[in-house]
N, C-alpha and C positions, 0 to 999 in steps of 0.2 A: 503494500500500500504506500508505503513510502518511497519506494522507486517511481511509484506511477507517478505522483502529486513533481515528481524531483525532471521526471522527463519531459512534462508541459511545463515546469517553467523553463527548462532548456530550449524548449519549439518555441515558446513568448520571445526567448533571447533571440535566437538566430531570426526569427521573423521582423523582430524589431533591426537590428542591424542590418539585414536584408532592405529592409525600408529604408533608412539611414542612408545606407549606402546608392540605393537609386535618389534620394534628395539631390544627395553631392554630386552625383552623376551628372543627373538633370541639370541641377545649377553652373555646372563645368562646361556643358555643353552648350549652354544658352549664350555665356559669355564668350566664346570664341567668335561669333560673329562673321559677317562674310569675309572672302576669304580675295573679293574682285573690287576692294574699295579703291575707289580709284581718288588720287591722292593730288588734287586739282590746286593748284597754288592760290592764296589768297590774290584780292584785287589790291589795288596799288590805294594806299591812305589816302582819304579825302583830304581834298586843298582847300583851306580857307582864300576867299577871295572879300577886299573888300571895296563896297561902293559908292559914293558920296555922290548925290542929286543938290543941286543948290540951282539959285537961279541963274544961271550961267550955263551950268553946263555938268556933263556929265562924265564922273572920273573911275575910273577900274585900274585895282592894281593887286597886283598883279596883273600884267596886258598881256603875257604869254605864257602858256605854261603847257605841259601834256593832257591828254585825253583819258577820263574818268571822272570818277567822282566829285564834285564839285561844292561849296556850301560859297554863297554867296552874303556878307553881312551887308546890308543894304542902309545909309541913314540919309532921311529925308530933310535936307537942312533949307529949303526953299518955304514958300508961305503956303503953300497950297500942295492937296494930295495931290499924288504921284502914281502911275502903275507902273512898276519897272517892269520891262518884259527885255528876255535874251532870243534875238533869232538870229537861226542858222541851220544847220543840219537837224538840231534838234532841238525842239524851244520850249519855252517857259515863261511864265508872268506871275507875279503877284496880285492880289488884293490891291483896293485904295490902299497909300500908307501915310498915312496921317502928318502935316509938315511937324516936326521938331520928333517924331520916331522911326527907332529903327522896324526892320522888318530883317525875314529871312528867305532866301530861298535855295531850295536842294534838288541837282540836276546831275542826271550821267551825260557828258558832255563828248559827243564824238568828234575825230580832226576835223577841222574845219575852219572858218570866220564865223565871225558870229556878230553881230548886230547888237546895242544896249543902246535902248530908249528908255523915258520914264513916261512919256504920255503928253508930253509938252510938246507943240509944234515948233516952237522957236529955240529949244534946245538940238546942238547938233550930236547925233547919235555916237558912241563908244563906241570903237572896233575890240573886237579881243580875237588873238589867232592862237589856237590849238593844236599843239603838233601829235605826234603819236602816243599811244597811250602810255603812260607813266608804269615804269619795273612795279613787280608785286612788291606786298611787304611782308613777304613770305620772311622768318629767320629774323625779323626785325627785332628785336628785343622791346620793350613796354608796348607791344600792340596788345588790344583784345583777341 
């Protein structure tokens, strides 16, 4: 009688490690993951650019730079709202911006010219020339 009671807690043991054992399994396997990740180099860090509208006229500076990513700081220093808009290969425009605030705007920017008005007729337009697109920032150190 006491062999019996001694052999099913033996089968409890081995069934429970039997179990155990397909967990880790399971969990081992889940984590390897594909095996074809294709390993695509980050894009080239966005460029701040910045942009000043007054009544006169209208300034970009940076005036040259590569092709990608783009953040435009835009300040409206004229009396009156403004829409800044960028054309060229690829374009873009803001909202009214209110004179004495800034605004922002974010654009993938392909090579090209590109055109910068603010909505004023008597302002003469910004040129900005875009060359190829800007190295990755693959290996860069403090990127995201």
């Amino acid at each position: 009688m006491a062999t019996r009671g001694a052999r099913r807690a033996s089968q409890r043991g081995r069934l429970a490690t039997f179990g155990a054992s397909g967990l880790v399994l399971g969990a081992v396997l889940a984590g390897c993951g594909a095996s074809d990740n294709p390993n695509n180099p980050r894009p080239a860090t966005p460029i701040e650019i910045s942009a000043r509208v007054d009544s006169q006229r209208i300034q970009v500076a940076p005036d040259r730079f590569g092709a990608g990513l783009v953040n435009f700081t835009i300040a409206n220093l004229s009396r009156s709202p403004v829409t800044f808009s960028v054309t060229g290969p690829t374009q873009a425009s803001t909202t009214p911006i209110q004179p004495g605030s800034p605004d922002y705007l974010r654009m993938d920017m392909k090579q090209g010219t590109y055109q910068v008005s603010a909505g004023k007729r008597q302002l003469k337009p910004a040129r900005i020339s875009v060359g190829p697109p800007r190295k990755s920032s693959q290996n860069v150190l403090l990127e995201p």
